[in-house]
N, C-alpha and C positions, 0 to 999 in steps of 0.2 A: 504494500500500500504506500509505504513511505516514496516507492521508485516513481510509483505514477504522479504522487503529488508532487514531486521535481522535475515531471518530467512534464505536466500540467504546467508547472510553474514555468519554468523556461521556455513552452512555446507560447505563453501567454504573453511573455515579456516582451517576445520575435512580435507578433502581431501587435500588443499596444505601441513598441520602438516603430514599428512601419507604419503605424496609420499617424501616430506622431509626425514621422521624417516629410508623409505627405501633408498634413495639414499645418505644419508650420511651413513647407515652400510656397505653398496657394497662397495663406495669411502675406505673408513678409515678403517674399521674393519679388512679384510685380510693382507693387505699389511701393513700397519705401525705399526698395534699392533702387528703383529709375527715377525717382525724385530727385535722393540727392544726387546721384549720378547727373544729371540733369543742370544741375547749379556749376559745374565745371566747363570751363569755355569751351575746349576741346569737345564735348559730350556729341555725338554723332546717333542719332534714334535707328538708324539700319543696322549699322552695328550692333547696338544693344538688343535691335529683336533676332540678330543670329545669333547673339548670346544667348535669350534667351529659349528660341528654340531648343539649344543643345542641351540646356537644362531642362528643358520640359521632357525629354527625351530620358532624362533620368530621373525623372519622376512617373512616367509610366512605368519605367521598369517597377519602382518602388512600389505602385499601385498593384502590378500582376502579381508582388510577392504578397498581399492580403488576403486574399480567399485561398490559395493553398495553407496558407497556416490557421485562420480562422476555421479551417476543413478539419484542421491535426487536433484543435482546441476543441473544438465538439466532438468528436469522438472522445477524444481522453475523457472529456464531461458527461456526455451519456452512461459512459460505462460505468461512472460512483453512483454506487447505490444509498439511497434518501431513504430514511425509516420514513413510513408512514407518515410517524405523529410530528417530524418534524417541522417547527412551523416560519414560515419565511420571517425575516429583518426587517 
């Protein structure tokens, strides 16, 4: 029992770290970095959206890593068995 709750534990961690890495690029990336990017003379807008392409580009990867570990997370979770009488938080 102890192995699945570690082992529960660390794919739980892979999945909240990945939805994390995704919703702080969405939040922060667009908006605050081409801001202040933006207030420097040099600042060039084509540029910055083939930057930002290649980073979006690493954030689908990050996206397709969620639903295989969210898959790993419910299985492990189906399989603890709940007494009856226990009553939810």
């Amino acid at each position: 029992m102890k192995r699945r709750a570690a082992l529960f534990a660390t794919e739980f961690e892979r999945f909240k770290d990945a939805q994390e890495f995704v919703g702080d690029f969405r939040e922060c990336r667009g908006s605050v970095a081409t801001l202040y990017k933006s207030q420097n003379e040099d600042f060039f807008f084509p540029a910055e959206v083939t930057e930002m392409s290649g980073l979006m580009n690493g954030c689908a990867h990050a996206e397709s890593l969620v639903p295989p570990i969210e898959g790993r997370v419910r299985q492990l979770w189906d399989s603890i068995e709940v007494s009856e009488d226990t009553v939810e938080a």
